[in-house]
C-alpha positions as CSV (number, residue, x, y, z in Angstrom):
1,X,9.3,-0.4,-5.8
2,X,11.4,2.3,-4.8
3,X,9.9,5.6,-5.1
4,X,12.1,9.3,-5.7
5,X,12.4,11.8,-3.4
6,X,10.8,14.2,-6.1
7,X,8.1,11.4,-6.3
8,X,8.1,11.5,-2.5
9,X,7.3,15.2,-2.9
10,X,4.6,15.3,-5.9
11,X,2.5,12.8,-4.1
12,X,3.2,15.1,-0.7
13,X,1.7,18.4,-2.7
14,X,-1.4,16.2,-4.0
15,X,-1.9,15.1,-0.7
16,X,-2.1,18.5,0.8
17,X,-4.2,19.8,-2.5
18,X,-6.8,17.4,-1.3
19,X,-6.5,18.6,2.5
20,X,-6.9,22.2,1.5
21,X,-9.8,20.9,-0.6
22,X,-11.3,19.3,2.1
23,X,-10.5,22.2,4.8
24,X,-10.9,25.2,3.1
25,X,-14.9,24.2,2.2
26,X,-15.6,23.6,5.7
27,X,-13.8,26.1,6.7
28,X,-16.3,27.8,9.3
29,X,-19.1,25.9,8.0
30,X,-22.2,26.5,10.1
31,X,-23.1,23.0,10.2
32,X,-19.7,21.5,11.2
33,X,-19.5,18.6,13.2
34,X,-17.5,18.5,16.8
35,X,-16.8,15.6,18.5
36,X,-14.5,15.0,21.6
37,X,-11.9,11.9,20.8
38,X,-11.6,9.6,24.0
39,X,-8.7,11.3,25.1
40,X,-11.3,14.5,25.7
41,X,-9.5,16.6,22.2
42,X,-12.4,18.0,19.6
43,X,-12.0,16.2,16.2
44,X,-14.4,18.2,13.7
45,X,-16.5,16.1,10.5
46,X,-13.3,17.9,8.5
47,X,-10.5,16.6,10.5
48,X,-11.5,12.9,10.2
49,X,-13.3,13.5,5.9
50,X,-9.8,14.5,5.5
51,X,-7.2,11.9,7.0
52,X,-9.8,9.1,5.6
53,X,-9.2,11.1,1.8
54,X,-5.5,11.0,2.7
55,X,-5.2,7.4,3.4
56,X,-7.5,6.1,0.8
57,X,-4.8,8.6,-1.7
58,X,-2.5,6.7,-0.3
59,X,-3.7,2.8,-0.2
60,X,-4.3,3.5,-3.6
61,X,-1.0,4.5,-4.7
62,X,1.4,3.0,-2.5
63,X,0.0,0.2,-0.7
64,X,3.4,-1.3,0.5
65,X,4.0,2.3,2.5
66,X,2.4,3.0,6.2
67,X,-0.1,5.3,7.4
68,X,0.4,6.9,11.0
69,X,-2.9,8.8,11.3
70,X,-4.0,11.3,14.2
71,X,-7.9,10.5,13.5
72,X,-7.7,6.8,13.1
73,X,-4.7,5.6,15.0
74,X,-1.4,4.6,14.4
75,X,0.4,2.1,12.6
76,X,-1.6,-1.4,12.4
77,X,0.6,-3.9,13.5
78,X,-0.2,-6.4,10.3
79,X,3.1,-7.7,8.2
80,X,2.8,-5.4,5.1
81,X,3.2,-2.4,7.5
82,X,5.9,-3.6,9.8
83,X,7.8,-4.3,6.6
84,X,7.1,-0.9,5.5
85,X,10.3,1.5,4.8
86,X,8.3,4.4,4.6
87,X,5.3,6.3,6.6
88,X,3.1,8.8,5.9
């Protein structure tokens, strides 16, 4: 199914409504997690609570569209994604 830009956009702002939910109460929380990723850059507990909200947003609603994530990789190489005409 085809989707709207302005549908495009209102799924956007919800996405970034969750994010700011996610940040902003965490948001110099004493007990905040830090981890280093492989490549030696600090992830917090917030970073990956909040690309794992994202993509489960978006599996849900548009499971034909692909997630590039910064937490938990790239683009999975399976046939629904490579057919994918949009990314997130």
């Amino acid at each position: 199914m085809a989707h709207t830009r302005a549908e495009d956009l209102a799924l956007a702002l919800q996405l970034a409504d969750i994010a700011d939910a996610i940040t902003l109460d965490r948001y110099q929380a004493m007990d905040l997690v830090v981890t280093n990723k492989p490549d030696n850059t600090p992830v917090t507990d917030a970073d990956k609570a909040t690309e794992l909200a994202i993509r489960e947003k978006l599996e849900s609603l548009r499971p034909h569209d692909a997630i590039v994530g910064e937490e938990f990789g790239g683009v999975p190489s399976d046939a629904t994604t490579q057919s994918a005409k949009r990314y997130w």
